[in-house]
TIDRENLO-138993 format. One record per residue (C-alpha): residue number from 1; residue in one letter; chain; x, y, z. Coordinates in pm, 1 decimal, padded with zeros to 6 digits. Example, Ala and Ser with C-alpha at 12.3 -4.5 7.8 and 13.67 -1.06 7.14 Angstrom:
# TIDRENLO-138993
<rec nr="1" rest="a" kette="A" c1="01230.0" c2="-00450.0" c3="00780.0"/>
<rec nr="2" rest="s" kette="A" c1="01367.0" c2="-00106.0" c3="00714.0"/>
***
This chain:
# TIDRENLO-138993
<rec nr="1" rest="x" kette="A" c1="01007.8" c2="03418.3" c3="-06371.5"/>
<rec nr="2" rest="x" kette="A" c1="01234.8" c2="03711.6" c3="-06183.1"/>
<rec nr="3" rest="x" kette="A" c1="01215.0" c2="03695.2" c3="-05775.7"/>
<rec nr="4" rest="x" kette="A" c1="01040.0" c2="04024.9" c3="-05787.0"/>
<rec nr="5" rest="x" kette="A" c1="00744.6" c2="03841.1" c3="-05969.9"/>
<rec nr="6" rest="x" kette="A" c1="00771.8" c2="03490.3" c3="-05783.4"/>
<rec nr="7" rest="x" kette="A" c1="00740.2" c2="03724.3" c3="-05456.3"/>
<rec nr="8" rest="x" kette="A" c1="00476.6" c2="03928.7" c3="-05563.7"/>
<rec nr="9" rest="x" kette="A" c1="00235.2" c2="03580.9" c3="-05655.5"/>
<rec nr="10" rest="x" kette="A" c1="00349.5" c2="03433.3" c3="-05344.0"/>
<rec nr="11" rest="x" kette="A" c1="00247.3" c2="03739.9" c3="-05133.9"/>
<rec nr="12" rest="x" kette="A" c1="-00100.7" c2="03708.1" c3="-05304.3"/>
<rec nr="13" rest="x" kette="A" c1="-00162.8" c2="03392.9" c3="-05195.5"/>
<rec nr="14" rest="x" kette="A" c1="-00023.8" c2="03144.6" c3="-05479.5"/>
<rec nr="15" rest="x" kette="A" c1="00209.1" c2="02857.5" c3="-05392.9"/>
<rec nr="16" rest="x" kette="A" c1="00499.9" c2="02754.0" c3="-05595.2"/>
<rec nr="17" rest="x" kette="A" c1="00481.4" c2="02407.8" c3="-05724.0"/>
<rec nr="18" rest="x" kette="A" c1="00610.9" c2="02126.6" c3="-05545.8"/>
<rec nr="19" rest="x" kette="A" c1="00977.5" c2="02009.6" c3="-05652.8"/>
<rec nr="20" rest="x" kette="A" c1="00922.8" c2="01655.5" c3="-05797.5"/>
<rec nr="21" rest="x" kette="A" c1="01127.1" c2="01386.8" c3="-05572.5"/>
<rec nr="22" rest="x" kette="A" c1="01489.0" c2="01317.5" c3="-05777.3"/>
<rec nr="23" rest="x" kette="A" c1="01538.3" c2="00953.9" c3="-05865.7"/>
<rec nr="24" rest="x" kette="A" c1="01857.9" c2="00761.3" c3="-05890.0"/>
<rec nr="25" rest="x" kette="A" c1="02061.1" c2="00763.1" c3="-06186.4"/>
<rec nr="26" rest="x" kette="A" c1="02130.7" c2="00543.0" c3="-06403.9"/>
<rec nr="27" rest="x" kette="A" c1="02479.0" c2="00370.1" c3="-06374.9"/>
<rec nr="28" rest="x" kette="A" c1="02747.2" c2="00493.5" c3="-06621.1"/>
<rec nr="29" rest="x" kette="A" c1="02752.8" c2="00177.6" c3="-06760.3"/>
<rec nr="30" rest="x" kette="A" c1="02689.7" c2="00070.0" c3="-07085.3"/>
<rec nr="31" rest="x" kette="A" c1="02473.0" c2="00232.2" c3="-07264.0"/>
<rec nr="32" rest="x" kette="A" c1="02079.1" c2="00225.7" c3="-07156.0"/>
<rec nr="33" rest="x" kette="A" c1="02200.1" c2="-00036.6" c3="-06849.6"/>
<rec nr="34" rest="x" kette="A" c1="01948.8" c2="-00001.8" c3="-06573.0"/>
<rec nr="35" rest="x" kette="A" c1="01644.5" c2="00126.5" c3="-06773.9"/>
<rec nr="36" rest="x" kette="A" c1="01358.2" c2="-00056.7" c3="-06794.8"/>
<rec nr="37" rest="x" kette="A" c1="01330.6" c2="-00271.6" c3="-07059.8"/>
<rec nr="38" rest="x" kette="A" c1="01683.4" c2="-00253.3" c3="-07200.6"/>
<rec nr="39" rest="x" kette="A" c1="01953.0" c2="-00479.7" c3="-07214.1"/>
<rec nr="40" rest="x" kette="A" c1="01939.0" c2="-00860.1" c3="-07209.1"/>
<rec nr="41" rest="x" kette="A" c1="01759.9" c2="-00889.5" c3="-06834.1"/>
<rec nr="42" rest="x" kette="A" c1="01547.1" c2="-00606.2" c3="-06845.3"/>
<rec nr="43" rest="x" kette="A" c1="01172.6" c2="-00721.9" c3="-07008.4"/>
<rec nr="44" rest="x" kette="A" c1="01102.8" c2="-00693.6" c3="-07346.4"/>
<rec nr="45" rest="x" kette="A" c1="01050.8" c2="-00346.4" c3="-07509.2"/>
<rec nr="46" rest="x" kette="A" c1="00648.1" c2="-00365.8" c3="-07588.3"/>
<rec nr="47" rest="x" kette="A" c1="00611.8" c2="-00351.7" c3="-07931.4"/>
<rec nr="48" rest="x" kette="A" c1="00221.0" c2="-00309.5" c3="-07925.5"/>
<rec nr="49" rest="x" kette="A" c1="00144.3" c2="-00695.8" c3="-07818.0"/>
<rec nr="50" rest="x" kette="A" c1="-00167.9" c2="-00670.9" c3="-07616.7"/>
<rec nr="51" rest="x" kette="A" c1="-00309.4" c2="-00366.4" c3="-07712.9"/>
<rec nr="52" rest="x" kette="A" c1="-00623.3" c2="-00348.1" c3="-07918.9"/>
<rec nr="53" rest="x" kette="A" c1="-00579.8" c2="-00339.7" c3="-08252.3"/>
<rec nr="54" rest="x" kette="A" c1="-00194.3" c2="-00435.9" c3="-08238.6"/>
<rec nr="55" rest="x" kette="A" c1="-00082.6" c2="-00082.1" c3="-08288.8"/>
<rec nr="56" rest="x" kette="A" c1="00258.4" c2="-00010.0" c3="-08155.1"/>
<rec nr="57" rest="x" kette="A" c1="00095.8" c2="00370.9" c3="-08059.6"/>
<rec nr="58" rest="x" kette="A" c1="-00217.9" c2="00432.3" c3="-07900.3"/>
<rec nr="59" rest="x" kette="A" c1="-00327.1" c2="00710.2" c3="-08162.8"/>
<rec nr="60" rest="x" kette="A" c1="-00296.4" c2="00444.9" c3="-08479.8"/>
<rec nr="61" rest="x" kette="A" c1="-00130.7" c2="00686.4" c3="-08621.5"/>
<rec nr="62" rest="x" kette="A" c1="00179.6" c2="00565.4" c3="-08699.5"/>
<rec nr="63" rest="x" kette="A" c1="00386.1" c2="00754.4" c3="-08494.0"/>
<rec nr="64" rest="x" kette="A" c1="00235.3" c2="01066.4" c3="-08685.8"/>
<rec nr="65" rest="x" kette="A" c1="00091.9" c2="01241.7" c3="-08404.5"/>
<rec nr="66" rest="x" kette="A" c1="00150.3" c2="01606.1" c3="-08588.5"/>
<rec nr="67" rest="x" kette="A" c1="-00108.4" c2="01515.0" c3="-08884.3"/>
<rec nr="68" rest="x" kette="A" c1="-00456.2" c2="01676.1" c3="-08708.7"/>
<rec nr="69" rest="x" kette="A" c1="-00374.6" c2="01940.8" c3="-08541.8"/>
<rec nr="70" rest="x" kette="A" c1="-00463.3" c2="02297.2" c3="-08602.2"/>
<rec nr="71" rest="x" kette="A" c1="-00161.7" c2="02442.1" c3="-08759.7"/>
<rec nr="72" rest="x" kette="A" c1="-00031.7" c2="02189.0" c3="-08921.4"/>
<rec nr="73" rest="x" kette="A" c1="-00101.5" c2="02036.7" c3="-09324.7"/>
<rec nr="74" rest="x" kette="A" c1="-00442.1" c2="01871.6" c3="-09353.1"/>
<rec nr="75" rest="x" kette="A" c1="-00553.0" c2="01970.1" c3="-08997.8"/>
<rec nr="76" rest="x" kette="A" c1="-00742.3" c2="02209.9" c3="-08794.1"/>
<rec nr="77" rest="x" kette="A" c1="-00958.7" c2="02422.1" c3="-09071.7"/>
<rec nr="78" rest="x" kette="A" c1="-01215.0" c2="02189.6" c3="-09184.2"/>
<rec nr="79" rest="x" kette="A" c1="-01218.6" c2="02062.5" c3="-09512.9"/>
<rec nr="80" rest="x" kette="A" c1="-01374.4" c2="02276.6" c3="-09842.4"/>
<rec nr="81" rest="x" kette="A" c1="-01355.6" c2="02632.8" c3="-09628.6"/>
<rec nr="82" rest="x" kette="A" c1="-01202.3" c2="02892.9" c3="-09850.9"/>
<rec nr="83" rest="x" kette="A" c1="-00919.7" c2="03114.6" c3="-09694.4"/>
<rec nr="84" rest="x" kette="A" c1="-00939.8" c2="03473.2" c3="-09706.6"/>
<rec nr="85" rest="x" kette="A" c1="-01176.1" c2="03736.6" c3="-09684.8"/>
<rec nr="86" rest="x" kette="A" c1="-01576.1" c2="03699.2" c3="-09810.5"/>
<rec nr="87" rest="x" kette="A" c1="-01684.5" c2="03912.3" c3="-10083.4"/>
<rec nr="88" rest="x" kette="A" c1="-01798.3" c2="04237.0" c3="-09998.2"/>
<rec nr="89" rest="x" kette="A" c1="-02115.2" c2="04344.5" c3="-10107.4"/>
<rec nr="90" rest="x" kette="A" c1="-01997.8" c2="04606.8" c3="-10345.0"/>
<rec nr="91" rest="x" kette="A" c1="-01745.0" c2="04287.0" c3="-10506.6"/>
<rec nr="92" rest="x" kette="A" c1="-02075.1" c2="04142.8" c3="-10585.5"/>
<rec nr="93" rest="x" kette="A" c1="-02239.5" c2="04427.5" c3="-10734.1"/>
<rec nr="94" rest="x" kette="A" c1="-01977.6" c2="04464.8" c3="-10994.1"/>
<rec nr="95" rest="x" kette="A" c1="-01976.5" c2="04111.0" c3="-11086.0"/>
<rec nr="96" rest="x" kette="A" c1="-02354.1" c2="04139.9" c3="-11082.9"/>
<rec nr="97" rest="x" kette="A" c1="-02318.0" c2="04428.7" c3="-11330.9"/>
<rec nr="98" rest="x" kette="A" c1="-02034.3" c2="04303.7" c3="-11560.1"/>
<rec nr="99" rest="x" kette="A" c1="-02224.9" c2="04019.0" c3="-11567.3"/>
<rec nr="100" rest="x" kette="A" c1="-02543.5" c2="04255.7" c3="-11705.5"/>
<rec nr="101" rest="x" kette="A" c1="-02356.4" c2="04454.1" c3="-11948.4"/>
<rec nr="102" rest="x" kette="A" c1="-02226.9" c2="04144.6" c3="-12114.7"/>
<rec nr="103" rest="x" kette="A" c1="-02529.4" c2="03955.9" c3="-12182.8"/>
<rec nr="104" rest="x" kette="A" c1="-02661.4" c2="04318.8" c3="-12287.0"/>
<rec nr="105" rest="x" kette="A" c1="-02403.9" c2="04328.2" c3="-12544.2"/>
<rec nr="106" rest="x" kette="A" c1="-02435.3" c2="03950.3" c3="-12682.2"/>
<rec nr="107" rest="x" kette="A" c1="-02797.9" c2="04014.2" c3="-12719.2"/>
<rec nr="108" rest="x" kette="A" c1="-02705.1" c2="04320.3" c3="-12964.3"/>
<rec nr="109" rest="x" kette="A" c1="-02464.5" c2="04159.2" c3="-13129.1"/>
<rec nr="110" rest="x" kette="A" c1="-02747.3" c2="03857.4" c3="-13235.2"/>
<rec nr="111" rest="x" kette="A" c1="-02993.0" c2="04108.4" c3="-13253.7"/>
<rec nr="112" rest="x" kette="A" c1="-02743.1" c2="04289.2" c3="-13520.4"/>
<rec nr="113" rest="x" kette="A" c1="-02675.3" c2="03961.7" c3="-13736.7"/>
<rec nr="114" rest="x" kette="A" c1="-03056.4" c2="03890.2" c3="-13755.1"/>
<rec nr="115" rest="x" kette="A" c1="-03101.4" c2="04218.7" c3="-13899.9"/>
<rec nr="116" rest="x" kette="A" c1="-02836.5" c2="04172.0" c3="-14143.2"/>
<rec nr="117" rest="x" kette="A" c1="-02956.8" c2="03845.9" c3="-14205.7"/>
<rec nr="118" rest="x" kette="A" c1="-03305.6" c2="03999.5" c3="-14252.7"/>
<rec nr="119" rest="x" kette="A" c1="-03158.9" c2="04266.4" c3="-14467.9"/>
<rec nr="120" rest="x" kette="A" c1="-02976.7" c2="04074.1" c3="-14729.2"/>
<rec nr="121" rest="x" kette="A" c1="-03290.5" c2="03828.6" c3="-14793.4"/>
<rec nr="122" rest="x" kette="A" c1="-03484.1" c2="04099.2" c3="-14854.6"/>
<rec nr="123" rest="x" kette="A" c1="-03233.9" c2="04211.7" c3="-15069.9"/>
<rec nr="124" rest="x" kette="A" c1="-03196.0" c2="03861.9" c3="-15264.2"/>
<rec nr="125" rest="x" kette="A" c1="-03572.9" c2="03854.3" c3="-15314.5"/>
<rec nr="126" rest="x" kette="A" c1="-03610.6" c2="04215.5" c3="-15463.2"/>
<rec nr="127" rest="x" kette="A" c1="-03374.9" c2="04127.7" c3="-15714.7"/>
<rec nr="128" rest="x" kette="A" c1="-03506.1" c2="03792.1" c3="-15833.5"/>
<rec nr="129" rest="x" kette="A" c1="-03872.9" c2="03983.9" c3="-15856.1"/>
<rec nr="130" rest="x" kette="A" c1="-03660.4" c2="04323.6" c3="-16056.7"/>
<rec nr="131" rest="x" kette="A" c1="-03493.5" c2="04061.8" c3="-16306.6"/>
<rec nr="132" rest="x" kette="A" c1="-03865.0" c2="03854.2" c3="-16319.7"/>
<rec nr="133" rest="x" kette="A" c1="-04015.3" c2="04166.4" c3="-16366.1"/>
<rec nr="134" rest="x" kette="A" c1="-03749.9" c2="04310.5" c3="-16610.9"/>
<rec nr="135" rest="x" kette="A" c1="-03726.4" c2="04022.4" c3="-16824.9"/>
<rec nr="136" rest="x" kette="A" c1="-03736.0" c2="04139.7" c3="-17228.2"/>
<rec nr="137" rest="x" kette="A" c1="-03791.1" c2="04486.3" c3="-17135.8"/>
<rec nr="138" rest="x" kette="A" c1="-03415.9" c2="04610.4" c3="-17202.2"/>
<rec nr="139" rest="x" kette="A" c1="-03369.3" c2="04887.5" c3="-17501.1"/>
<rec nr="140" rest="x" kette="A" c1="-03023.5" c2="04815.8" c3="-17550.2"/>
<rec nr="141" rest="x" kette="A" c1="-02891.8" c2="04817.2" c3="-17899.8"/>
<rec nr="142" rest="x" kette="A" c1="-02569.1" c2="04634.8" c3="-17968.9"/>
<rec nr="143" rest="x" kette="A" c1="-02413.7" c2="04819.9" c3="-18210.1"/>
<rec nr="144" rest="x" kette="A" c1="-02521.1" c2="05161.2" c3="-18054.9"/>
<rec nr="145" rest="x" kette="A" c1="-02161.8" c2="05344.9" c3="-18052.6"/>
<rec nr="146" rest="x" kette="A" c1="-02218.8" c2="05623.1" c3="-17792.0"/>
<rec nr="147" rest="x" kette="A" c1="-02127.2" c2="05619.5" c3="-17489.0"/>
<rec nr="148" rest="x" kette="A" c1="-02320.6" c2="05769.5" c3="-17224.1"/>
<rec nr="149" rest="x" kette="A" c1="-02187.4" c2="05787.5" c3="-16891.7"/>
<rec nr="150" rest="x" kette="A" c1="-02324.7" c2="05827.5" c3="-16531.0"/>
<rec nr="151" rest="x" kette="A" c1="-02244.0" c2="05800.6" c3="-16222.3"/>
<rec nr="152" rest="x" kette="A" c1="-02306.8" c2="05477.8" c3="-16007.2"/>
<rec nr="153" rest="x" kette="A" c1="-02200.8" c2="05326.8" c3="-15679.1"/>
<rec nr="154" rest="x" kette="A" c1="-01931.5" c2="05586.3" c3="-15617.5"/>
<rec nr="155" rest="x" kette="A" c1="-01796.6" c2="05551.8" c3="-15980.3"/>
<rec nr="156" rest="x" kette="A" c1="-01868.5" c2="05632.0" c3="-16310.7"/>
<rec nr="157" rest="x" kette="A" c1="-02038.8" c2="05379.8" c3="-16507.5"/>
<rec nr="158" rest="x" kette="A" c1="-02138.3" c2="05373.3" c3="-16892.7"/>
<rec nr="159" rest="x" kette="A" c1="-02359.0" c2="05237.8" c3="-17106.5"/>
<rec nr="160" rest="x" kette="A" c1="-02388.1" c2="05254.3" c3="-17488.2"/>
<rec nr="161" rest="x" kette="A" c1="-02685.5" c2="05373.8" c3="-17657.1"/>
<rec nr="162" rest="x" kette="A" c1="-02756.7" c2="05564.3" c3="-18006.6"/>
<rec nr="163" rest="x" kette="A" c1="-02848.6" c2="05899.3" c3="-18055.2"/>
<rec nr="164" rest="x" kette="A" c1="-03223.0" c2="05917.8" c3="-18060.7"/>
<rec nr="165" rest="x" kette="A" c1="-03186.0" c2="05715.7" c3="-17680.2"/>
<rec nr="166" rest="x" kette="A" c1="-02955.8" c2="05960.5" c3="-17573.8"/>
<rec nr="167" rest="x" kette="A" c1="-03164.5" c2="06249.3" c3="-17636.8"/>
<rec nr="168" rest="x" kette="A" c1="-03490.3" c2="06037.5" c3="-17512.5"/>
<rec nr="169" rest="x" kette="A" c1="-03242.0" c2="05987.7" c3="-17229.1"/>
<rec nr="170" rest="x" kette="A" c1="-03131.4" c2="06337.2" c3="-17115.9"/>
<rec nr="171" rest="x" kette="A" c1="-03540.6" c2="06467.6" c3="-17148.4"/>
<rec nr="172" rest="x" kette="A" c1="-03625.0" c2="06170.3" c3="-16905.7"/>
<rec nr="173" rest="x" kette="A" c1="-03832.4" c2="05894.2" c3="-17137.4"/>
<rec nr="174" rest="x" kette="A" c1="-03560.4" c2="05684.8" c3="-17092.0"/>
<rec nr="175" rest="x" kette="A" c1="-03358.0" c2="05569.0" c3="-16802.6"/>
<rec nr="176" rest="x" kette="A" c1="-03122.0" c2="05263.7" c3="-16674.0"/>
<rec nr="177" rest="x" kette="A" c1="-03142.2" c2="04968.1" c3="-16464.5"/>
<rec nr="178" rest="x" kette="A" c1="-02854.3" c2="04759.8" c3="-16267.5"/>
<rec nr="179" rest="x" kette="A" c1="-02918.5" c2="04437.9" c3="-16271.5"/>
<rec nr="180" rest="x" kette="A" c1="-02672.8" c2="04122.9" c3="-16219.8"/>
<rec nr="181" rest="x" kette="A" c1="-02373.7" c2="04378.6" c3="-16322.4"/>
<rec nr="182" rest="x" kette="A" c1="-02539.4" c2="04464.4" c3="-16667.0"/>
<rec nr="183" rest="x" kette="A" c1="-02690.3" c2="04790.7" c3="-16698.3"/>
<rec nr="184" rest="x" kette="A" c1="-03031.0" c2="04788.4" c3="-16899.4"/>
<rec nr="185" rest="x" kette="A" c1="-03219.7" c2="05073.4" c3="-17083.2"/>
<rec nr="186" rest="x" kette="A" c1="-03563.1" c2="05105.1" c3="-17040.4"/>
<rec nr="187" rest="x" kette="A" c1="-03819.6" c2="05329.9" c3="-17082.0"/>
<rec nr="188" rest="x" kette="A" c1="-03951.4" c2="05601.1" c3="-16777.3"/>
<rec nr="189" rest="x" kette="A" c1="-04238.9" c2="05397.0" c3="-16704.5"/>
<rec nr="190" rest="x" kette="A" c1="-04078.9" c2="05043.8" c3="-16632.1"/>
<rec nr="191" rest="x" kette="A" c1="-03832.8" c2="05246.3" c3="-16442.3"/>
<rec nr="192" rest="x" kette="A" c1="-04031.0" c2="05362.5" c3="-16208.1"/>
<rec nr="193" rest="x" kette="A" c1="-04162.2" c2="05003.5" c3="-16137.8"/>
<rec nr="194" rest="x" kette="A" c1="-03810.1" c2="04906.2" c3="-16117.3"/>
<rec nr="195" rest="x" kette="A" c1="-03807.6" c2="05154.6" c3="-15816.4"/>
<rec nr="196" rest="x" kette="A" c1="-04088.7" c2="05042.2" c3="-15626.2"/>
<rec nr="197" rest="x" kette="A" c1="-03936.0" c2="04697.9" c3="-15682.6"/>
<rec nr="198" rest="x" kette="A" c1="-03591.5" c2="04721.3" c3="-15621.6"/>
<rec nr="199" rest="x" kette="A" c1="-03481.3" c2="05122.9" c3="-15544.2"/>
<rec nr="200" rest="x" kette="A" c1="-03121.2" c2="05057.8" c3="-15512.1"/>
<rec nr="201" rest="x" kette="A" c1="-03090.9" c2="04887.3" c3="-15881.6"/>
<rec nr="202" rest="x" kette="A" c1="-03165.5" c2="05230.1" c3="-16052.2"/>
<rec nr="203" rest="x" kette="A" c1="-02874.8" c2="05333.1" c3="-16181.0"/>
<rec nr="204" rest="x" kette="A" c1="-03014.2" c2="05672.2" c3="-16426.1"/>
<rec nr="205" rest="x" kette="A" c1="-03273.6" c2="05878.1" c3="-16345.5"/>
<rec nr="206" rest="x" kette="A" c1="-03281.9" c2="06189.1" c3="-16499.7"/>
<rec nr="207" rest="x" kette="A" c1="-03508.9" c2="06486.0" c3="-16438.5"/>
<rec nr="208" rest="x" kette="A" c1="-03563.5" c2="06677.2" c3="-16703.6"/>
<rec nr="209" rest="x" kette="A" c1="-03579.9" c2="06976.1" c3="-16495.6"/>
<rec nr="210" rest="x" kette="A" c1="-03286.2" c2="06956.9" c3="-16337.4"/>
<rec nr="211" rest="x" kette="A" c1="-02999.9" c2="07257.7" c3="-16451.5"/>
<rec nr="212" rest="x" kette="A" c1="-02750.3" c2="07113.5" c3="-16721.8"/>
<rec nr="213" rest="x" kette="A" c1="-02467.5" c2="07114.4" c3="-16437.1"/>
<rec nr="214" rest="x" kette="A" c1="-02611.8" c2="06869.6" c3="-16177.8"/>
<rec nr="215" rest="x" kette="A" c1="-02547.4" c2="06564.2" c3="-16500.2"/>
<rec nr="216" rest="x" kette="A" c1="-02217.7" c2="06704.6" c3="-16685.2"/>
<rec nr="217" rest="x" kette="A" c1="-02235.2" c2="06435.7" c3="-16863.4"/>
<rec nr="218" rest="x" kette="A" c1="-02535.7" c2="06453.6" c3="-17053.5"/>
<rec nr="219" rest="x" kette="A" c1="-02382.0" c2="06672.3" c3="-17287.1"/>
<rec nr="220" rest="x" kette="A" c1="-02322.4" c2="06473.8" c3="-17657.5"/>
<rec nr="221" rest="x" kette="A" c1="-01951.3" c2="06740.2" c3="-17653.4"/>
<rec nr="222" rest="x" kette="A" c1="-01854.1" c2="06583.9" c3="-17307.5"/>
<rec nr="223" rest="x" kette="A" c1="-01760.7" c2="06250.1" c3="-17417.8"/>
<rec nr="224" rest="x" kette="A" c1="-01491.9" c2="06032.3" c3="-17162.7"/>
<rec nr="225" rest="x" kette="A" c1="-01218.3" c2="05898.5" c3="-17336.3"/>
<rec nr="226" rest="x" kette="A" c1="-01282.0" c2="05521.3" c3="-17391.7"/>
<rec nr="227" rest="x" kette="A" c1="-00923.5" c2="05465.1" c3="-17282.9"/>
<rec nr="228" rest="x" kette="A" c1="-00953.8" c2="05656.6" c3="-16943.9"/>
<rec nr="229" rest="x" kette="A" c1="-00960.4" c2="05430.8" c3="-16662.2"/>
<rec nr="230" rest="x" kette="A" c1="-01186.5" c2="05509.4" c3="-16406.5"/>
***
């Protein structure tokens, strides 16, 4: 403290401290002669006889009077508080909202499979009833020699039939059926059953109507070479 400060305290009043009364040194002796408890005349240095509990400290602590206090490892802040800031409001509204949107989109992703799931079994049980239904209905003949193609599934398919089925064919009396990778021949009437059945297993329909140059290929003078690979 400067004089200019001491005075100023003084002049309001406060007293400086009294001087604590100087004691006699210690002799330059040996080392730690004339202190209490040192030496070989001086008592014994207490080594925590008497006191309860037989520490040698009265904290029982070891000598580790730092652990505790606020500041220092494992003292002051209680134990299980968090440091840092709390969570704002808006913090929580996001993870509120992430939180939404995820669920939202696990729900349409099951919701998605069970519809596929749904689909194909539908699927798999409209083609056992088409090839129940089906069964010894096919007009194909096995040695018929012309080839009449179509096109199926985003590519052009072919199936074999003689000439009185491929006129009967191109006017519509006949048509053809996909079913377990074969492609049957059968007449307009079980076709159209096939349809209600199974829609996606028609494989030729042809209207009789229609202009020549929606089905090129109903033409007997357009024939695909057999060696072209489609």
């Amino acid at each position: 403290m400067s004089n200019s400060l001491r005075d100023q305290l003084l002049g309001l009043g406060f007293t400086a401290p009294a001087k604590p009364e100087r004691s006699d040194k210690p002799s330059a002796g040996k080392p730690g002669a004339g202190r209490p408890g040192t030496g070989k005349s001086g008592p014994a240095r207490d080594s925590g006889k008497g006191r309860p509990g037989g520490h040698p400290h009265p904290r029982g602590g070891g000598g580790k009077g730092e652990q505790g206090r606020p500041g220092h490892p494992g003292g002051g802040r209680p134990q299980g508080q968090k440091s840092g800031k709390p969570a704002s409001r808006e913090d929580i509204d996001l993870a509120k909202a992430y939180a939404i949107r995820a669920q939202r989109e696990k729900d349409e992703r099951i919701a998605a499979e069970k519809a596929k799931q749904e689909e194909a079994r539908i699927k798999r049980e409209a083609r056992a009833k088409l090839a129940e239904f089906i069964k010894d209905k096919g007009l194909n003949v096995a040695d018929a020699e012309i080839a009449r193609h179509f096109p199926y599934g985003g590519k052009i398919k072919r199936i074999y039939v003689t000439a009185e089925q491929l006129k009967a064919l191109n006017a519509g009396e006949l048509g053809v059926v996909q079913l377990e990778g074969r492609y049957l021949l059968v007449t307009a009437e079980v076709l159209a059953q096939a349809e209600a059945i199974f829609a996606q297993a028609v494989a030729l329909k042809v209207d009789p109507n229609a202009p020549a140059e929606e089905d090129p290929y109903s033409d007997p003078a357009f024939q695909v070479p057999d060696d072209l690979v489609w």
